[in-house]
C-alpha positions as CSV (number, residue, x, y, z in Angstrom):
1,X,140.0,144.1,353.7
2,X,141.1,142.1,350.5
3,X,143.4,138.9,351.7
4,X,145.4,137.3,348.7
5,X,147.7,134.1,348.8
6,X,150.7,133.2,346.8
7,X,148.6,131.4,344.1
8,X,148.4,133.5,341.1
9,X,145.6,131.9,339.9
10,X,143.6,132.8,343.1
11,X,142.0,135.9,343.0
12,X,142.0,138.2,346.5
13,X,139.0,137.6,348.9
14,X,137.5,140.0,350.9
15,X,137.5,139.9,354.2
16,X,135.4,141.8,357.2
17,X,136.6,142.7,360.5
18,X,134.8,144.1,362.8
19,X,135.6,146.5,365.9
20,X,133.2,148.0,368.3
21,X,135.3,149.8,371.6
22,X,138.2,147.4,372.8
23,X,137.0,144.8,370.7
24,X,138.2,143.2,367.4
25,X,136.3,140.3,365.3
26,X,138.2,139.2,362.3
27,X,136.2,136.7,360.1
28,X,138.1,133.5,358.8
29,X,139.8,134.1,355.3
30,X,138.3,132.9,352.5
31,X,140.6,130.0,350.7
32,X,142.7,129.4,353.1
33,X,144.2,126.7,355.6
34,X,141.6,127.8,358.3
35,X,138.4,127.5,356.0
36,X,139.4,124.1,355.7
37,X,139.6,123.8,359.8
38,X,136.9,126.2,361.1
39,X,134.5,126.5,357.8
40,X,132.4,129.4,359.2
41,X,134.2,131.3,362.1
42,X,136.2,134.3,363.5
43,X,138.7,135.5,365.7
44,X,138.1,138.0,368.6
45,X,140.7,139.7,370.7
46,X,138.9,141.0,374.1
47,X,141.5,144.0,375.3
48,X,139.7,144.4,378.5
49,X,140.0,140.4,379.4
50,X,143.0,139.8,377.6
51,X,142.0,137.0,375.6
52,X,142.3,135.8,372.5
53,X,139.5,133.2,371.1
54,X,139.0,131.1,367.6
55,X,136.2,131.1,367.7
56,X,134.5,127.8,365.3
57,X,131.0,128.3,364.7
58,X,130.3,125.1,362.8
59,X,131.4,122.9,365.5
60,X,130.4,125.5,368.4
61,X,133.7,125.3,370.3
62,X,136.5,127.9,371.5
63,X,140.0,128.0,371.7
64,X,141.2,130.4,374.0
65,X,144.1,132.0,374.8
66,X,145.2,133.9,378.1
67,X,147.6,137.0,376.8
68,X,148.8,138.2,379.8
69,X,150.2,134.3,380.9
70,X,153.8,134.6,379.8
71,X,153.6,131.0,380.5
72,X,151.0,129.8,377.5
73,X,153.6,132.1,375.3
74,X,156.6,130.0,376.4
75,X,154.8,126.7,376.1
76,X,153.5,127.2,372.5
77,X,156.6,128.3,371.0
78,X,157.9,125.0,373.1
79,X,155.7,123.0,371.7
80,X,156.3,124.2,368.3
81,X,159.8,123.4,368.5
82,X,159.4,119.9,369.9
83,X,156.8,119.5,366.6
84,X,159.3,120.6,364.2
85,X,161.9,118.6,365.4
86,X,159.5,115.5,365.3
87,X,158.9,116.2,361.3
88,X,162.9,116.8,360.3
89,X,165.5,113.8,360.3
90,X,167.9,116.9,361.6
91,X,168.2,119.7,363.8
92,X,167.0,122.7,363.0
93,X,169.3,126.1,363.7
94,X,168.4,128.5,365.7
95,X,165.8,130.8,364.9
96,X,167.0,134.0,363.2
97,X,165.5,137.0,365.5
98,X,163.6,139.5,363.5
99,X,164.5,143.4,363.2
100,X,162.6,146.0,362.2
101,X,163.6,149.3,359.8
102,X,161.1,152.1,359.8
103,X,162.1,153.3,356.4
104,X,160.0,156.7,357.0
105,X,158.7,156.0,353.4
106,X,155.1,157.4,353.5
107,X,152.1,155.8,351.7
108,X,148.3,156.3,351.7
109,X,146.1,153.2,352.2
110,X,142.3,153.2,352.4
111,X,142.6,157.1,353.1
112,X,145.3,156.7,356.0
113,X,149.0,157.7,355.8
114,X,150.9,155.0,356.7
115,X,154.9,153.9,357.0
116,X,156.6,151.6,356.0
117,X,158.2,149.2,357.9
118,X,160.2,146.4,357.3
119,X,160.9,142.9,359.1
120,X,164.0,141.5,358.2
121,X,166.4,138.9,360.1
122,X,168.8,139.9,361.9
123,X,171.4,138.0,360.6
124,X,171.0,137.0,357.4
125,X,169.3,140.4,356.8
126,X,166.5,138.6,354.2
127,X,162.9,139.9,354.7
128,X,160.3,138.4,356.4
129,X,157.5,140.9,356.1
130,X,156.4,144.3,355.3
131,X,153.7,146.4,357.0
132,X,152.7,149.9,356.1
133,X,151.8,151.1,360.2
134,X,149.0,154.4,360.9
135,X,149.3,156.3,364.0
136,X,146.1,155.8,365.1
137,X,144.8,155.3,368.5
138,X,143.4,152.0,368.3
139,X,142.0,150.5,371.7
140,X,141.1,147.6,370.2
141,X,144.3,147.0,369.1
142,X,146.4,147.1,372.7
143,X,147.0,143.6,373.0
144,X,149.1,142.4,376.1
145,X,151.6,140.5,374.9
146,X,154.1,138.8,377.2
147,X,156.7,135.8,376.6
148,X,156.1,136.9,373.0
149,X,159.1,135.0,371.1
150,X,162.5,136.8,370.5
151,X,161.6,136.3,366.3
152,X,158.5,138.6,367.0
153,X,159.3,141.1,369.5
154,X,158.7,144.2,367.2
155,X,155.0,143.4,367.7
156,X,155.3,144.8,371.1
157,X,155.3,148.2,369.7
158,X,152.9,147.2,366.7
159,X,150.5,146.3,369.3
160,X,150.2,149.4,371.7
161,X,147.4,151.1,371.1
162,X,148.8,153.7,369.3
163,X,149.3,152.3,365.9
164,X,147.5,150.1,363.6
165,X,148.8,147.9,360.3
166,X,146.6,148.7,357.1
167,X,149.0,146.6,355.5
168,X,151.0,143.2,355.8
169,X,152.7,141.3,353.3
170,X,154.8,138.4,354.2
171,X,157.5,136.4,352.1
172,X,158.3,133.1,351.1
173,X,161.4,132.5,353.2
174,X,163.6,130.2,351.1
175,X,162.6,132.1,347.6
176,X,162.1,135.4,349.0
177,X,158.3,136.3,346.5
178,X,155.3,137.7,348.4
179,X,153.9,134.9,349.8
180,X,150.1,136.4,351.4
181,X,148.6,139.9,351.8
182,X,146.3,141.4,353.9
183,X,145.6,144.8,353.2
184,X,142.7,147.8,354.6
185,X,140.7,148.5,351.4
186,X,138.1,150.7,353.6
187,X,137.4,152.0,356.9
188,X,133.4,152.6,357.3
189,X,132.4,154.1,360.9
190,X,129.1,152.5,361.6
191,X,126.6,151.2,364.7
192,X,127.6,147.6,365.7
193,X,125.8,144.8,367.3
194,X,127.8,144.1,370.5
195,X,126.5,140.4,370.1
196,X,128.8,140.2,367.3
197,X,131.7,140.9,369.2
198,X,130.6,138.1,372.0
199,X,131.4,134.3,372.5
200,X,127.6,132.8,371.7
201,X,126.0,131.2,374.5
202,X,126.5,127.1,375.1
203,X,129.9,127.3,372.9
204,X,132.5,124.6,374.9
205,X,135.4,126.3,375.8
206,X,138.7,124.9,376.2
207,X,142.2,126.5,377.2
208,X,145.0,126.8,374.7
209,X,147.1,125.8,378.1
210,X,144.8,122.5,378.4
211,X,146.0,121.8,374.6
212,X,149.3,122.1,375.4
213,X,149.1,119.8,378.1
214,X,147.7,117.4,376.4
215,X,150.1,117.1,373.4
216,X,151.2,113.4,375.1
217,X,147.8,112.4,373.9
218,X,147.8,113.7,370.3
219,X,144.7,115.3,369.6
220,X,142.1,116.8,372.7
221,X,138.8,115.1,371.5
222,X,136.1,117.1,369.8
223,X,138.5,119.7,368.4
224,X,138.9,120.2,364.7
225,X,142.2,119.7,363.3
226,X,144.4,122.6,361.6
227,X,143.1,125.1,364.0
228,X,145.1,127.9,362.5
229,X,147.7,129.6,364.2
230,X,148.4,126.7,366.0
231,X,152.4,125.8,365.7
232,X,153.7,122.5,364.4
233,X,153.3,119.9,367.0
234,X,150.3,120.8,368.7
235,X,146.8,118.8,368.6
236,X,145.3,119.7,365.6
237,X,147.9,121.2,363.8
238,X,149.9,118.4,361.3
């Protein structure tokens, strides 16, 4: 895949991920926020567990995430909200819940046909995001998702097994210009090492619930800060 930011003068980095059965490895994004955090590292969604890890190779730790506890869902969006509060003087409004239009516009990316589909809120209508979505059966892509927040309910359907995103571009919410893209420049059916797709051996584990519940301490020792992904508010994320 190619990932590009909103910096012009930043060219788009390429980016491997790798899937072998119900597994999926995507490898940190050059130039961006989690370089900085992780340096070398990956993400890797285990269907059959139901986990989610960040994997951070440099420091040889884990984060993981349980996807079929509603509850970690619940607290993390939580926890975000308390974080953003903490960093504005005033309340924020409510979040604006996100709605999807399948425009049943057809492209072709890396070979596949896709359609788009647009994220837009629902009530000031502005978009969010656009994905161009493949029907193809994708195990490794059936990710139980449950407590998933109300802004992000069409992933649900995004994540079934059934389809597959060889595009996403996201927008800049308050000027409305592409703000990142992440698109499928090649799909290349080959024999992978299974190790690749494992947590290596003597990595420290530690539950994205134990993070949470440590928030009144600021910061759970021996993790990196700006683990991406992580919302406002929660140890190491600023």
């Amino acid at each position: 895949m190619t990932a590009k930011g909103s910096d012009p003068d930043k060219p788009a980095q390429p980016v491997n991920m790798l899937v072998k059965g119900d597994k999926l490895r995507l490898d940190v994004i050059p130039g961006t926020e989690a370089t900085a955090a992780l340096g070398k590292g990956f993400l890797l969604v285990r269907v059959a567990d139901k986990k989610l890890d960040v994997v951070d190779e440099t420091r040889k730790q884990v984060v993981e995430v349980d996807l079929s506890n509603s509850e970690t869902m619940k607290r993390i969006q939580k926890a975000g909200s308390l974080g953003a509060h903490e960093h504005n003087a005033k309340q924020e409004p409510p979040p604006n819940p996100s709605k999807v239009t399948k425009t049943g516009n057809k492209e072709t990316v890396a070979g596949y046909s896709c359609e788009d589909w647009e994220i837009t809120g629902a009530k000031d209508n502005e978009k969010k995001a656009s994905l161009c979505v493949a029907n193809l059966p994708s195990t490794f892509f059936h990710i139980p998702l449950r407590g998933v927040p109300v802004d992000y309910g069409f992933a649900m359907e995004l994540v079934d097994g059934q389809h597959f995103p060889l595009r996403l571009v996201s927008y800049d919410e308050r000027t409305g210009t592409e703000s990142a893209r992440l698109e499928v420049t090649k799909i290349d059916a080959h024999p992978v090492d299974a190790a690749k797709l494992e947590i290596p051996a003597g990595y420290q584990t530690v539950d994205m619930m134990q993070m949470i519940q440590a928030l009144s301490a600021g910061h759970v020792p021996g993790m990196p800060s700006g683990i991406p992904g992580m919302p406002p508010g929660l140890p190491g994320h600023p």
